[in-house]
VOGU-3710 file (C-alpha; in Angstrom, 3 decimals, decimal comma):
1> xxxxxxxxxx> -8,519/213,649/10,541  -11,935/215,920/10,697  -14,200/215,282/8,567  -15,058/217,906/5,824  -16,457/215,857/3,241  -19,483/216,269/1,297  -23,362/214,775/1,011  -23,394/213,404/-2,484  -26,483/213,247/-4,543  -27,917/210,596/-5,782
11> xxxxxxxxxx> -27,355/208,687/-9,137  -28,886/210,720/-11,436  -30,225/213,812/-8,861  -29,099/216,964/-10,264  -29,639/219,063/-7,179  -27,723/218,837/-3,606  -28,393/216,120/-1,240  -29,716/216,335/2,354  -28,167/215,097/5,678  -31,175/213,059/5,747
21> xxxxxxxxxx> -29,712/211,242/2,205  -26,616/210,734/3,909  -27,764/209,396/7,037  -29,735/206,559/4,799  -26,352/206,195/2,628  -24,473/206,080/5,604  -26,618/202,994/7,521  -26,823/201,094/3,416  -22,492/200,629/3,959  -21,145/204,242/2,644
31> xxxxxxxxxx> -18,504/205,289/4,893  -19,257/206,872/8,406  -16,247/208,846/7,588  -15,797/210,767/4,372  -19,829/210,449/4,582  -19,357/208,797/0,942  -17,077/212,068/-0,565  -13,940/209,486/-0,351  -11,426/212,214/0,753  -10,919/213,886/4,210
41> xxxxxxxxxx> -9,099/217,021/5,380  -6,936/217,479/8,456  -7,562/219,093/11,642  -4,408/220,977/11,617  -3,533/224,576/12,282  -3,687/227,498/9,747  -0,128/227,431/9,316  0,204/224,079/8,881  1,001/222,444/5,391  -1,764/220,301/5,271
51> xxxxxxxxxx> -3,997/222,529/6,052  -6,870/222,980/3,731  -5,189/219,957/1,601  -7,545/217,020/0,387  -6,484/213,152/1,425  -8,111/210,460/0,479  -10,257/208,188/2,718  -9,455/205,015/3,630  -12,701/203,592/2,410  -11,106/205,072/-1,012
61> xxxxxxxxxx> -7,514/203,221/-0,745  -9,744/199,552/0,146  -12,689/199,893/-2,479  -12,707/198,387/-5,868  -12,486/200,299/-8,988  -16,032/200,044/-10,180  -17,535/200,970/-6,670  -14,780/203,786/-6,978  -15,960/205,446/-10,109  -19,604/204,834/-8,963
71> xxxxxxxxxx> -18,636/207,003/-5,698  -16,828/209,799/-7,486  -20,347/209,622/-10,053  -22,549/210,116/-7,252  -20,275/212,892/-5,248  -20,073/214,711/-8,392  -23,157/216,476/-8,518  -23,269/216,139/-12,709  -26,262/213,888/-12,780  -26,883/213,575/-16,511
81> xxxxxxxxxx> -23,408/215,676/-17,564  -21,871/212,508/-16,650  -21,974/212,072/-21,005  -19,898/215,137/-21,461  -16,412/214,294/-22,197  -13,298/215,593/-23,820  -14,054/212,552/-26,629  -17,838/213,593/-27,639  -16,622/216,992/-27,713  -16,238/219,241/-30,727
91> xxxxxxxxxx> -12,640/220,539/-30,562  -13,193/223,606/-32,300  -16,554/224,816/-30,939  -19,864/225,318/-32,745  -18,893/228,582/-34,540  -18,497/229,148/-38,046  -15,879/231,700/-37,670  -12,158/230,891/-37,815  -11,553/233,204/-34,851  -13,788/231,610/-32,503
101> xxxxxxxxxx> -12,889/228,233/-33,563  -8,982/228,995/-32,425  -10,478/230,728/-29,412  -12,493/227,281/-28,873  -9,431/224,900/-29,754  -7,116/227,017/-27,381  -9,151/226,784/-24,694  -9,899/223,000/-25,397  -6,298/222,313/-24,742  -5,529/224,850/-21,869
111> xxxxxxxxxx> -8,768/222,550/-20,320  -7,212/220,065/-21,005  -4,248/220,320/-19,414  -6,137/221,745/-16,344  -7,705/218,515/-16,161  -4,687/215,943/-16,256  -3,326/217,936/-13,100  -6,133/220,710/-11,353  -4,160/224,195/-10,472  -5,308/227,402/-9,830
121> xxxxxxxxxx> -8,421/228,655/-11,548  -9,901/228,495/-15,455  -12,869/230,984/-16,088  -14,381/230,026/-19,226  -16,462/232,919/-21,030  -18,728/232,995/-23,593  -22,196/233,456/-24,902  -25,167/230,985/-24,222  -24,751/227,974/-26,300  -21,074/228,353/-27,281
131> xxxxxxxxxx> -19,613/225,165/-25,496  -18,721/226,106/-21,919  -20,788/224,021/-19,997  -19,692/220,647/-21,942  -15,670/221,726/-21,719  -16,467/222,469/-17,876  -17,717/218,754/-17,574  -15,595/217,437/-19,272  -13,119/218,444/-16,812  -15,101/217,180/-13,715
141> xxxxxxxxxx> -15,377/213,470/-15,851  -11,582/213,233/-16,718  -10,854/214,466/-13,171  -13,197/211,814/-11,814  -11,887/208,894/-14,514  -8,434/209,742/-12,828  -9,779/209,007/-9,622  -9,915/212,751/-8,123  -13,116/214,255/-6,809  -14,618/216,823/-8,498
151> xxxxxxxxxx> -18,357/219,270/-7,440  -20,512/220,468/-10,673  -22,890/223,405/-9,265  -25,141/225,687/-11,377  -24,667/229,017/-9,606  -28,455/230,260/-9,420  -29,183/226,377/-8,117  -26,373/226,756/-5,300  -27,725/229,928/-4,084  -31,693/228,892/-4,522
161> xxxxxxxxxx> -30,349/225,052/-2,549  -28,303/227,644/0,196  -31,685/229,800/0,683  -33,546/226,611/1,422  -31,219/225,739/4,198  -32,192/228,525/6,652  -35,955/227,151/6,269  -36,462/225,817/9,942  -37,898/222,606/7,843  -35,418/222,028/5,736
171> xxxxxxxxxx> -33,318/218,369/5,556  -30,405/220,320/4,190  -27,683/221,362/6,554  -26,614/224,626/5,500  -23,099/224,268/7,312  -22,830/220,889/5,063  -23,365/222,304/2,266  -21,655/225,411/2,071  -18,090/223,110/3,371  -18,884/221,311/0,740
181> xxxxxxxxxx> -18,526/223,737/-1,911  -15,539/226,306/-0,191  -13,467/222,979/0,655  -13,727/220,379/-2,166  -10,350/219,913/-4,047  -11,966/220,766/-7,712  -15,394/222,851/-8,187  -16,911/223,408/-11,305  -19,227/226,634/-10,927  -21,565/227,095/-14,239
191> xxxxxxxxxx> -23,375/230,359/-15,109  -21,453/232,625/-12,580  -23,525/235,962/-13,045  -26,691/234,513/-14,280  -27,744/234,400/-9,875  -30,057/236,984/-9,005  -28,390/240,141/-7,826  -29,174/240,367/-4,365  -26,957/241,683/-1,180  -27,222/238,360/0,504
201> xxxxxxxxxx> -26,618/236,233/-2,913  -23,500/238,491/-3,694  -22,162/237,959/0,060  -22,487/233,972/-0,235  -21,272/234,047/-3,647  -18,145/236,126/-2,538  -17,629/234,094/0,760  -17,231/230,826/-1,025  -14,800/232,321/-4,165  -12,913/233,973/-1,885
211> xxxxxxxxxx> -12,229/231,018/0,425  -11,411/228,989/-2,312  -8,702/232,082/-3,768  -7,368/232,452/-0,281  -6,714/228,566/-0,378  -5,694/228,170/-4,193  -8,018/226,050/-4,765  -8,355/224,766/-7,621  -11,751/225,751/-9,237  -13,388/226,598/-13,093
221> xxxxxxxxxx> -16,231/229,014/-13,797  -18,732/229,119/-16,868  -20,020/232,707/-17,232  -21,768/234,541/-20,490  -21,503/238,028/-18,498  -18,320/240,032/-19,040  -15,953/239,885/-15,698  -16,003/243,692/-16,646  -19,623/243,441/-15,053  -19,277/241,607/-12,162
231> xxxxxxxxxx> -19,318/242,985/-8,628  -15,171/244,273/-8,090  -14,617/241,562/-5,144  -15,153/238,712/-7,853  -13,939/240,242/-11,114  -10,322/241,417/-9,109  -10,175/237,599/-8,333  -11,110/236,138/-11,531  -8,877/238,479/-13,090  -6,048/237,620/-10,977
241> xxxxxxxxxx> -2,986/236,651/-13,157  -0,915/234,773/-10,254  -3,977/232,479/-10,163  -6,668/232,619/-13,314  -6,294/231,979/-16,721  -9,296/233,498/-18,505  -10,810/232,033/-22,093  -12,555/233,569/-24,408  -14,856/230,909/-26,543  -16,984/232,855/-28,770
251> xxxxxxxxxx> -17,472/236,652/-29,080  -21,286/236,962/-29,714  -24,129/238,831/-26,834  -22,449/238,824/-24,003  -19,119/238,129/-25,248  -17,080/240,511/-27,323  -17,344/243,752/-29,689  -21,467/242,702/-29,711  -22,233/246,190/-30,746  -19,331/246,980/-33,631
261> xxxxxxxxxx> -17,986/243,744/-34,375  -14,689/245,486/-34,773  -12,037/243,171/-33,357  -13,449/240,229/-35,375  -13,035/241,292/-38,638  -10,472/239,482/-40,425  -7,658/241,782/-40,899  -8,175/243,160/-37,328  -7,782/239,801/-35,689  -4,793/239,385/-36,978
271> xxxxxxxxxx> -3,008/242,598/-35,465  -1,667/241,290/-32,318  1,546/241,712/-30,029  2,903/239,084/-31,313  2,224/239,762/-34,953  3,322/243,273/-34,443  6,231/243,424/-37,155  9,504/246,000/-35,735  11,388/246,334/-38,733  10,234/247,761/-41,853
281> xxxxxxxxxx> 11,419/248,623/-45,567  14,319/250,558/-45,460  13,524/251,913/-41,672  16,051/254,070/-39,897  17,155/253,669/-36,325  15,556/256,388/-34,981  11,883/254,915/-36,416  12,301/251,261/-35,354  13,568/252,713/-31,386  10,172/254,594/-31,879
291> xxxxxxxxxx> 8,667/251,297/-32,998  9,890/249,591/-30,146  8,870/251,683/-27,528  4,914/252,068/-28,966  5,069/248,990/-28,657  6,596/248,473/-24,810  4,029/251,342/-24,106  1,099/249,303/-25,766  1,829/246,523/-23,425  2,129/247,950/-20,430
301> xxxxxxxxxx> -1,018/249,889/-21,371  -3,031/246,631/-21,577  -1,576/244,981/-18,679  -2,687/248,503/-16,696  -5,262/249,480/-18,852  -6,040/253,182/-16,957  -7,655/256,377/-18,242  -6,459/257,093/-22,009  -4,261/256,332/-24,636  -3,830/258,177/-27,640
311> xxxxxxxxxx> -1,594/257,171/-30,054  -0,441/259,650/-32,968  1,162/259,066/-36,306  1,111/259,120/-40,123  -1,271/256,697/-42,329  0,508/253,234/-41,905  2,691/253,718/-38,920  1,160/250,775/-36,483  -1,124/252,429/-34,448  -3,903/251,049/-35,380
321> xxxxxxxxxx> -2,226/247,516/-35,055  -0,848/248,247/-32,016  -4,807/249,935/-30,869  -6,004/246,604/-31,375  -3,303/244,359/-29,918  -4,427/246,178/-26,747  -7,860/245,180/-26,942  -7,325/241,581/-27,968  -5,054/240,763/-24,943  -8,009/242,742/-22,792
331> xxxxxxxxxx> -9,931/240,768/-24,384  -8,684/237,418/-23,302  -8,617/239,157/-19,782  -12,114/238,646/-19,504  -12,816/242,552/-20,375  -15,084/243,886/-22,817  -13,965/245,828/-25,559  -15,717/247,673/-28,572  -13,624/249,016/-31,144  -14,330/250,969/-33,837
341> xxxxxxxxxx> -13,547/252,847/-37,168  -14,475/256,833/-35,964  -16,453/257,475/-39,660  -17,828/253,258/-39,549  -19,424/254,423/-35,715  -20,808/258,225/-36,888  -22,231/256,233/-39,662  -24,139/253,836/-37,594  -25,269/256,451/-35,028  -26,827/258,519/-38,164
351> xxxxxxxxxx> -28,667/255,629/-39,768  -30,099/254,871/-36,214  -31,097/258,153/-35,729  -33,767/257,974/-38,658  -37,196/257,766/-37,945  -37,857/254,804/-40,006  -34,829/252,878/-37,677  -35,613/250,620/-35,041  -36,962/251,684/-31,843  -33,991/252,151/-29,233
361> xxxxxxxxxx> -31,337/251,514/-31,575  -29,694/254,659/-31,322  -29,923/254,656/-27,753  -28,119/251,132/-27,689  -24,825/252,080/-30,158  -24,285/255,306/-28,279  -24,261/253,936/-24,938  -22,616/250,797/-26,298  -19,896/253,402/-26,870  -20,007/255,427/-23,991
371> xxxxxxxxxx> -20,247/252,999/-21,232  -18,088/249,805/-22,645  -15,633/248,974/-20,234  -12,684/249,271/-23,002  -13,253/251,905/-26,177  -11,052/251,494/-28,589  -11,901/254,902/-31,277  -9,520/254,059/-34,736  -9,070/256,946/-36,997  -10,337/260,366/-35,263
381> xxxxxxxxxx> -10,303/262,896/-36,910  -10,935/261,121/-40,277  -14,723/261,874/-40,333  -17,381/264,426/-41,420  -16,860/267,476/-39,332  -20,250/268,681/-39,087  -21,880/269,568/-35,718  -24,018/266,599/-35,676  -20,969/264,680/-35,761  -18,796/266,430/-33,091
391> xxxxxxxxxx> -21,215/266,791/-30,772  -22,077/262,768/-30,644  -18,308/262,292/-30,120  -18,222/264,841/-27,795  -20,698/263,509/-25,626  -18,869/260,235/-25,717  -15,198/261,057/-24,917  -16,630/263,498/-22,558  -18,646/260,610/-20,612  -15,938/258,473/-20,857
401> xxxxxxxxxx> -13,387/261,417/-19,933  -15,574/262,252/-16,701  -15,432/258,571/-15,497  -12,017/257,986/-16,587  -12,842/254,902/-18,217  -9,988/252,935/-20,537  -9,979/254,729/-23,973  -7,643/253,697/-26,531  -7,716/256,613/-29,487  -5,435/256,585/-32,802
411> xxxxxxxxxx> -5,026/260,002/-34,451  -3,832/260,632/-37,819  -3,714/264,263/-37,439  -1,628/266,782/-35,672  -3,424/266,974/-32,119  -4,416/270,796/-32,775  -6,649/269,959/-36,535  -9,066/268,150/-33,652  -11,498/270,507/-31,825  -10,405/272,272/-28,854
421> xxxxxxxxxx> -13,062/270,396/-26,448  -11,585/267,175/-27,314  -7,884/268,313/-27,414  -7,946/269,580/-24,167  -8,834/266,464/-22,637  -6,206/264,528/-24,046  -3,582/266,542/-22,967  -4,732/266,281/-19,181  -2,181/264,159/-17,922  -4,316/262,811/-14,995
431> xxxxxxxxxx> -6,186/261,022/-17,700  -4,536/260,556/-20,487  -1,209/259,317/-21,929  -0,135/260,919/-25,894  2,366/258,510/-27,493  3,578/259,702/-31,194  5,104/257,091/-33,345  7,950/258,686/-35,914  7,781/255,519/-38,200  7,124/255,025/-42,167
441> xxxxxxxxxx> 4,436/253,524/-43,680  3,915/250,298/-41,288  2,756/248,313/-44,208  6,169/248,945/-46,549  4,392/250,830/-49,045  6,938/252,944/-50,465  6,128/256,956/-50,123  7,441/260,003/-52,120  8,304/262,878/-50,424  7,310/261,711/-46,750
451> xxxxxxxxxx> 6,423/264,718/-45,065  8,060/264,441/-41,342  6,271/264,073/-38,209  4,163/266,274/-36,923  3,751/266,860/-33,143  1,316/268,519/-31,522  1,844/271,969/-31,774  0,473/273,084/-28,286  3,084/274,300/-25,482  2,934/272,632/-22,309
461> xxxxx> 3,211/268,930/-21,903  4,807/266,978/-25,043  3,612/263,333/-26,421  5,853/260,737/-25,295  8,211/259,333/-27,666
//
């Protein structure tokens, strides 16, 4: 077998160890081998089952289990963390919020289970504080209590420990290290996206994930910065269904809706896929087919979530249910969303636009609304049409229009009440997607004289059905 195993630190040393440590460890009885790492990998072609596959040492198979656990301590890299378990841990997060607690306590168990057998990857997301960092530790000390090795890194300190390696007077072998990291059978990587931004940092930071997603390896992320603003290489990996699951912990800065708060609210949260009701009081045929495919076409929307959707109907109907379904599974795809009530958002752009508001608030909602990797716009058309007012939302479905970003919009309206500016660039069809729901009142409230279904009244290309 070749040796690919790894320098471990010290009891207690939080950074990486040197060849120069393992030399010393090596003469004091640690194995010659597995260099102290207790597993080895074979030297066996590409195409070759084992290849890449962790074994362990044979030091491992003869030692006892208290110099065992020591060896898997010291490997680890967690230094202090070694106190962060799945038993000191608060099951349901720090939050006061019901939501994030059931985001927490899902992605407790989904941990969890990663942790009884490693498989694929876990990227756990979240602002600073929220719990990440203890849940991805507690995975690296169950793994290790189970007798499997597991690698701790802070990102930044990786990168700032790589640096130091190409010093011509550096004890660290940068080869070492960086095998150390791409091949060891569980990683724990904490603060992904909180490295300094440089060409050479991205490069090594995209060279070791994408070794490890080539391989399958199995490996769990921390990050507070939306995958929506990562560089592409690592966000269309992290993202990658066949291979990721993405959490969720707490929506807060740097986690979701920080500038509306939409999707938290406590009705809103509720309106999911699953919760997304097809029948109805009294509903015909012909209304619960149309239910059924808004809601197919919701779906596939947020598993492909390109240029727009805009979904018409009357007051009631489920598009506004269905609008934020889509941005709650986005959601727990690691993207950022912002939704928002049309009138609730022209409202907060006025009262920012005072003199006595804040300095740069203004600035921050509208481009918190133009540039959001997700919008989510409830209720257009339902809002004081004065010129103030439709040129702000001009200027943001126009930006957003331009750069074809996702847009989710729910009109109450026939199409042709809107202004013509905005019309026209829903019904481009290189953009944008109209879906009309012919339903009653979603909510069972019973209606007199429902007026029928009004479709957009412009020739040309019709909303889908």
């Amino acid at each position: 077998m070749k040796d690919l195993g790894a320098n471990p630190p010290s009891p207690g040393d939080t950074g990486i160890s040197s060849v120069t440590d393992a030399a010393e460890r090596v003469e004091e009885g640690v194995c010659p081998v597995c260099r102290g790492a207790g597993f080895v990998r074979k030297d066996v072609p590409l195409d070759h089952p084992d290849f890449g596959r962790a074994f362990p040492c044979r030091c491992a198979l003869e030692e006892k289990e208290e110099e065992r656990l020591a060896r898997l301590q010291r490997y680890s890299n967690l230094g202090p963390l070694t106190r962060l378990t799945f038993a000191n841990l608060m099951s349901r997060g720090r939050s006061t919020d019901p939501s994030n607690q059931e985001r927490f306590a899902t992605a407790v168990a989904a941990a969890e289970q990663f942790a009884q057998a490693p498989s694929g990857w876990l990227v756990l997301w979240g602002p600073s504080g929220c719990g990440k960092t203890h849940l991805a530790a507690a995975i690296a000390n169950a793994s290790i209590e189970q007798g499997r090795p597991a690698f701790f890194v802070v990102v930044p300190d990786l990168l700032d420990h790589l640096r130091a390696a190409y010093g011509p007077g550096s004890d660290v072998s940068y080869d070492d290290l960086f095998e150390q990291v791409r091949n060891a059978p569980l990683v724990i990587l904490d603060d992904l996206g909180a490295q300094t931004s440089t060409p050479w940092a991205q490069e090594k930071l995209f060279q070791l994930v994408n070794h490890r997603y080539n391989h399958r390896l199995p490996t769990v992320f921390t990050t507070s910065v939306s995958l929506e603003e990562m560089d592409e290489r690592l966000r269309t990996r992290l993202r990658d269904a066949g291979l990721s699951q993405v959490f969720l912990l707490e929506h807060g800065p740097g986690g979701r809706t920080a500038a509306f708060g939409g999707l938290a609210l406590p009705v809103i949260r509720e309106m999911t896929f699953e919760s997304f009701y097809l029948g109805g009081i009294g509903i015909s045929a012909e209304a619960a087919q149309s239910l059924r495919n808004a809601s197919r076409a919701a779906r596939n929307y947020a598993e492909n979530p390109e240029g727009w959707l805009v979904l018409l109907g009357r007051t009631g109907c489920g598009k506004t249910h269905l609008a934020a379904a889509i941005g709650h599974h986005l959601e727990s795809k690691g993207m950022a969303v912002e939704f928002c009530v049309v009138p609730d958002l022209l409202e907060l752009l006025r009262s920012s636009f005072r003199e006595d508001a804040p300095s740069g608030q203004f600035d921050q909602i509208f481009d918190a609304a133009r540039t959001t990797p997700c919008l989510i716009l409830d209720d257009l058309g339902v809002h004081s049409a004065t010129p103030w007012a439709q040129e702000k939302l001009f200027q943001i479905l126009n930006y957003r229009y331009n750069a074809k970003l996702p847009t989710v919009i729910t009109v109450g309206c026939p199409l042709d009440d809107l202004p013509e500016p905005w019309v026209s660039r829903m019904y481009d069809t290189k953009v944008s997607m109209i879906f009309e729901i012919e339903a009653p009142d979603y909510r069972g409230r019973p209606r007199k004289q429902a007026p029928p279904p009004q479709p957009p009244r412009r020739g040309g290309r019709r909303a889908a059905r």
